[in-house]
C-alpha positions in Angstrom: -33.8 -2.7 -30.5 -31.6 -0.4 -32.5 -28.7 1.7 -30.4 -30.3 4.4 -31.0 -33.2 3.8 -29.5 -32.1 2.6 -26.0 -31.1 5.7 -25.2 -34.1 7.7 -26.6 -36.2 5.4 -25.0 -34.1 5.6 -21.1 -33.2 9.5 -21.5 -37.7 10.1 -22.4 -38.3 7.6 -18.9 -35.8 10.0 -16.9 -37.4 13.1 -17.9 -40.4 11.8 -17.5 -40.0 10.3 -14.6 -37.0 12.6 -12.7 -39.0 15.9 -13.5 -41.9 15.8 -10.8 -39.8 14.4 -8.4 -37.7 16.8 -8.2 -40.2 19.7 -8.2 -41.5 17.5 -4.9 -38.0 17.8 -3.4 -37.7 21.5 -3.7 -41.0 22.1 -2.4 -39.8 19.6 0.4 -36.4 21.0 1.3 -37.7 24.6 0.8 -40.8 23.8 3.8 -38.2 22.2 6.0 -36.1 25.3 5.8 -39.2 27.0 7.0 -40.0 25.2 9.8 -43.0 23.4 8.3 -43.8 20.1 7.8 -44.2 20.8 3.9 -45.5 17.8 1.7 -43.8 14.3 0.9 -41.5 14.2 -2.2 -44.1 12.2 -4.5 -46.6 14.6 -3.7 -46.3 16.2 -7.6 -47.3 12.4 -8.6 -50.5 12.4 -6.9 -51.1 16.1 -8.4 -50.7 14.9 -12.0 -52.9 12.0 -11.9 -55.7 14.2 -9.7 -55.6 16.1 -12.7 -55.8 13.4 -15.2 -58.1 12.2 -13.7 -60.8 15.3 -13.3 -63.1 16.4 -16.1 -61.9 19.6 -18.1 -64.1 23.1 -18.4 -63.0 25.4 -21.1 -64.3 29.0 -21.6 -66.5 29.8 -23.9 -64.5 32.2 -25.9 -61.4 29.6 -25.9 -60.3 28.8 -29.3 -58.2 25.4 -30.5 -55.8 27.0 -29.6 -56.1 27.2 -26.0 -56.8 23.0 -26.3 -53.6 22.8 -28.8 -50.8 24.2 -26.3 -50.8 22.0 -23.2 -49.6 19.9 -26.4 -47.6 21.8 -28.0 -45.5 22.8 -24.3 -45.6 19.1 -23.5 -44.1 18.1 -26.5 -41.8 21.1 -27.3 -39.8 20.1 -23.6 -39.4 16.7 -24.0 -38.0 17.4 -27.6 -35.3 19.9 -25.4 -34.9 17.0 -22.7 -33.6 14.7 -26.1 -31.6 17.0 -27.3 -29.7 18.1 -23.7 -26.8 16.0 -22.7 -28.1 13.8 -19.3 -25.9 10.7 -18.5 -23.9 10.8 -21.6 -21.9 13.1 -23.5 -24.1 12.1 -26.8 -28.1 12.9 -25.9 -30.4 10.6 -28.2 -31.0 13.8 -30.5 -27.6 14.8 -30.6 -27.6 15.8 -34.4 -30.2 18.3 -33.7 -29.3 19.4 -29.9 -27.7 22.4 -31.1 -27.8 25.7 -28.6 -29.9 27.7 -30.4 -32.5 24.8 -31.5 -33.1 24.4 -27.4 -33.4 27.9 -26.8 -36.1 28.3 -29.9 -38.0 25.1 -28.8 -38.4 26.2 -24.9 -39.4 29.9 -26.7 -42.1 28.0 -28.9 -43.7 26.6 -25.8 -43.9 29.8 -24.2 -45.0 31.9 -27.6 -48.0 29.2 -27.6 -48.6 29.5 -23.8 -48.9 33.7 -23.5 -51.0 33.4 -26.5 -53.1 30.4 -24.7 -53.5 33.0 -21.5 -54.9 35.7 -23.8 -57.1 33.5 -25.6 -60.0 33.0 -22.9 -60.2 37.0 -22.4 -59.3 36.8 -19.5 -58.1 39.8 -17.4 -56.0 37.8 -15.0 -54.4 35.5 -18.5 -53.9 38.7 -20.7 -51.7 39.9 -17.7 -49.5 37.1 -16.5 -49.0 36.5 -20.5 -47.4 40.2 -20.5 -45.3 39.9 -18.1 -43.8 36.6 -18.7 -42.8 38.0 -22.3 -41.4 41.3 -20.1 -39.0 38.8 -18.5 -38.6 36.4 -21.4 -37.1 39.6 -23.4 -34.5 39.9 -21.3 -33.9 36.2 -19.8 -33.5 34.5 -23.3 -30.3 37.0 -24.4 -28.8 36.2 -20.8 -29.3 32.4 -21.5 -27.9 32.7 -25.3 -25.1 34.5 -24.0 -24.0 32.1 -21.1 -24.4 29.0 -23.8 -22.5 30.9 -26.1 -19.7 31.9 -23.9 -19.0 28.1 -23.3 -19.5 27.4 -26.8 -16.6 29.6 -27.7 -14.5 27.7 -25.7 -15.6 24.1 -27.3 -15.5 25.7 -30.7 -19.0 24.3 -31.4 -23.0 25.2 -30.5 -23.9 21.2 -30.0 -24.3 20.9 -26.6 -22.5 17.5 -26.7 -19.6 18.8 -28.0 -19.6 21.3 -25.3 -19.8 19.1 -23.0 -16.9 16.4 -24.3 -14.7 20.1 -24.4 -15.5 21.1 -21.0 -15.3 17.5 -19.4 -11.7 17.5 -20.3 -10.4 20.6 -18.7 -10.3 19.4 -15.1 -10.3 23.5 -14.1 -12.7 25.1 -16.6 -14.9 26.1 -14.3 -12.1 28.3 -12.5 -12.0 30.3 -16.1 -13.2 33.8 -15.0 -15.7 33.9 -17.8 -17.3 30.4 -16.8 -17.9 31.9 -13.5 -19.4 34.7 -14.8 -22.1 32.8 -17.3 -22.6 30.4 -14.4 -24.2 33.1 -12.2 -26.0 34.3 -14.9 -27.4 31.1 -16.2 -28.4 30.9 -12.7 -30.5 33.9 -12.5 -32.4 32.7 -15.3 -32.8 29.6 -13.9 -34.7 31.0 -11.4 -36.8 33.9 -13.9 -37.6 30.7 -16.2 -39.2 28.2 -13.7 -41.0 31.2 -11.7 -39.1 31.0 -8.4 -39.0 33.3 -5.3 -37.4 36.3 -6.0 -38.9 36.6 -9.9 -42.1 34.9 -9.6 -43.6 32.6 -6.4 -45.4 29.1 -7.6 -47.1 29.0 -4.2 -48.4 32.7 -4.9 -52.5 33.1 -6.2 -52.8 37.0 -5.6 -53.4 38.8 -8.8 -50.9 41.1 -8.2 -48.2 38.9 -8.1 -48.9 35.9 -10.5 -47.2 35.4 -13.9 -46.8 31.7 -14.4 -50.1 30.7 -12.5 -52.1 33.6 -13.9 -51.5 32.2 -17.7 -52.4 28.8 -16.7 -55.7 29.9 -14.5 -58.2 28.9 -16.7 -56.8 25.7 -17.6 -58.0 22.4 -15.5 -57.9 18.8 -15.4 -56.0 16.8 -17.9 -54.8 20.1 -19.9 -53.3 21.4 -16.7 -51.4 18.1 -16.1 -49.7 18.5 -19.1 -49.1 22.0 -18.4 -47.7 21.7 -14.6 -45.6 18.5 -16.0 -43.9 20.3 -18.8 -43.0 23.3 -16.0 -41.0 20.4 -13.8 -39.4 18.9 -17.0 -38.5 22.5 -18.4 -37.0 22.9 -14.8 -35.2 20.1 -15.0 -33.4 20.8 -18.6 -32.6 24.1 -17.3 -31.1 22.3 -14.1 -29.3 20.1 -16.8 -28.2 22.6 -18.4 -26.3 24.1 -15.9 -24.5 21.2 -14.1 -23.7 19.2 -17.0 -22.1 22.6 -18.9 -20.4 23.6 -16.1 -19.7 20.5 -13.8 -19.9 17.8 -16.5 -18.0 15.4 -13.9 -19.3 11.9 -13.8 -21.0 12.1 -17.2 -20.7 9.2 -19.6 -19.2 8.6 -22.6 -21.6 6.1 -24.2 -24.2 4.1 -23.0 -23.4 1.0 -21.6 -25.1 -0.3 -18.6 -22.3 0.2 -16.4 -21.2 4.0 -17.3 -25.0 5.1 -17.3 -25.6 3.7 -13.9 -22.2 6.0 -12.7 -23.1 9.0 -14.4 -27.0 8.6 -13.0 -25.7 8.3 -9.6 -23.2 11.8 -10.2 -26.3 13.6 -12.1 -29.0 13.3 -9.0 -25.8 14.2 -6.7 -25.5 17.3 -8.9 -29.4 18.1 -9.1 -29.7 17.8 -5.9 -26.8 20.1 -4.9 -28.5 22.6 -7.1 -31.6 22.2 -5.7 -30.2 22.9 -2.5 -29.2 26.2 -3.7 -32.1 27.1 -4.9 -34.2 26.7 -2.0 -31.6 28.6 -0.3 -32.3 31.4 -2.5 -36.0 31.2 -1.9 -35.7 30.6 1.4 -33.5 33.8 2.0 -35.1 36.3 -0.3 -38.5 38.2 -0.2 -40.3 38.3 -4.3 -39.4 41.8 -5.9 -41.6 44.3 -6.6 -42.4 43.2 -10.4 -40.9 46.8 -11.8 -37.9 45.2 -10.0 -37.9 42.3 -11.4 -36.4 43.6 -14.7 -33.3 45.1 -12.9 -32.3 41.1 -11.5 -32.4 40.2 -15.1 -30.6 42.8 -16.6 -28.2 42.2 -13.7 -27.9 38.5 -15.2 -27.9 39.7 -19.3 -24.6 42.0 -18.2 -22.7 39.2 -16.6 -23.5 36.7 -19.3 -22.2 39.9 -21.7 -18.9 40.1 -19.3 -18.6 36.0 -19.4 -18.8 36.5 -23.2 -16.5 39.3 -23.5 -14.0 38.1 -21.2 -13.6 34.9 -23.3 -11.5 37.1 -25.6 -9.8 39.2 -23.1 -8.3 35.9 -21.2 -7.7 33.8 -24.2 
C-alpha cells in the first residue's frame, strides 16, 4: 500500500469506529452523574445496526432530496474527520484540511439537512430546521473566530500547521487569547452537537427539539447514517478542540510506535473533555430557546476578544 493510504485508511477506521463510542460514554457518564443506571457504552452500536437493519418509510411529499442528505451529511463529516489532525500532526487530507474548508463542509451538511426537514412539510421539520440556522448564524462566526485566533499565531489556516506551531510552545495555552477562543470554541461545542443547555438529545417535546425535530421523519437505514454522522461531527469538534489547544502526545508521522502513543494521549484527552461536558449537562437546566441566542453571542464575543487580543499581547 502507498504511505498515503495507511493513514487514510487508519484515521477513516477511527472515526468510524471512535465516534459512537463515545456518544455511548457521554450518555454513560452523564446517567451515572444522575443517579441512574443509564445504558452500556456500546449501546450507540446496537442503535445503528437496529436501524440498518429496519425498513425505511418516506413521506409522500419527500423529494430526492430528502433520500440524497443522510448521504451527503455522512460523507461531508468524514471528509472533515480526514482533513482534522487526529494522531498525527499531518491528517491524510492535509493539503485540503484548511480552516475554512472544515468549517464550509460541516455548513454543507447542515444546509442539506434544514432543507431535508422542510422537505416532507412537516410542521415539526420546518421548525427545528429554523432554529438550527438561528444558532448556526451565530455559532459558525464564534468557531471561525476561535480557529482564526490560533491561526494567527501559527501564521497559517491548515490545521496541521497549527497544530505543529502550537505543539511547540510548551505554554500556549496560558496565552490570554487561547484561553479566551478555548471557552468559546467550547460553547459551540455544545450549540453544534445539541447538548443540555442549547438543545437536549434525550428531549421529544415539540417545544423544545431542534436536532431531533429535523431528523423526525427520517427512519431506518437513512436515520443511521444521520445519527452516525451527529457522533462523528461530535467527535471532529472534540478534535478540534484538544488537538488545537492541547496538542500534547500528538505524532509526528505515522509509524506504528508514535501512533499507538498519540492514540493512547488522544482518548485520555476525549475523555477528559467528555467529562466536562457531562458536567455541564449535568449542572445546567436547557434555556428558554429566545435564550439560547444570548449563550452564543456570549461565545461570538469571546472568540472576538481571543482574536483581538492576539494583537494587543503580541
Amino acid at each position: 500500500m502507498t504511505p498515503l493510504l495507511i493513514p487514510t485508511l487508519a484515521q477513516t477506521a477511527l472515526v468510524l469506529v471512535l465516534a459512537p463510542l463515545l456518544a455511548g460514554v457521554i450518555k454513560n457518564w452523564k446517567a451515572k452523574l444522575q443517579n441512574r443506571r443509564g445504558p452500556p457504552v456500546w449501546q450507540p452500536y446496537f442503535d445503528l445496526l437496529k436501524f440498518l437493519r429496519k425498513d425505511m418509510v418516506l413521506s409522500e411529499h419527500a423529494s430526492w432530496l430528502f433520500s440524497a442528505t443522510p448521504y451527503v451529511l455522512f460523507l461531508s463529516v468524514l471528509i472533515v474527520g480526514l482533513m482534522v489532525p487526529m494522531l498525527s500532526e499531518q491528517p491524510p487530507l492535509k493539503w485540503f484540511g484548511g480552516a475554512l474548508a472544515v468549517i464550509g463542509l460541516l455548513a454543507l451538511g447542515r444546509f442539506f439537512l434544514a432543507l431535508a426537514g422542510l422537505d416532507p412539510a412537516s410542521a415539526f421539520g420546518g421548525m427545528g430546521s429554523s432554529r438550527e440556522m438561528t444558532i448556526s448564524a451565530i455559532a459558525e462566526p464564534a468557531m471561525m473566530l476561535s480557529i482564526f485566533t490560533v491561526a494567527i499565531t501559527a501564521g497559517s489556516t491548515n490545521l496541521g500547521q497549527i497544530v505543529h506551531t502550537v505543539a511547540g510552545q510548551s505554554s500556549a495555552f496560558l496565552n490570554p487569547s487561547h484561553l479566551l477562543a478555548f471557552a468559546a470554541l467550547f460553547i459551540v461545542l455544545l450549540a453544534e452537537t445539541g447538548r443540555v443547555p442549547v438543545d437536549n438529545p434525550a428531549t421529544h417535546l415539540e417545544l423544545r427539539m431542534i436536532h431531533e425535530a429535523m431528523v423526525l421523519e427520517y427512519s431506518g437505514r437513512y436515520l443511521a447514517l444521520i445519527e452516525w454522522s451527529a457522533s462523528m461531527k461530535q467527535l471532529v469538534l472534540m478534535t478540534l478542540i484538544v488537538n488545537i489547544f492541547f496538542p500534547a502526545g500528538i505524532a509526528a508521522d505515522w509509524s506504528a510506535a508514535s501512533a499507538g502513543r498519540a492514540l493512547l494521549f488522544f482518548v485520555g484527552k476525549l475523555l477528559l473533555l467528555s467529562g466536562a461536558v457531562v458536567l455541564v449537562e449535568t449542572t445546567n437546566a436547557k434555556l428558554r430557546l429566545f435564550r439560547v441566542p444570548d449563550l452564543l453571542s456570549a461565545a461570538f464575543i469571546l472568540a472576538a476578544l481571543a482574536l483581538l487580543s492576539t494583537f494587543l499581547f503580541k
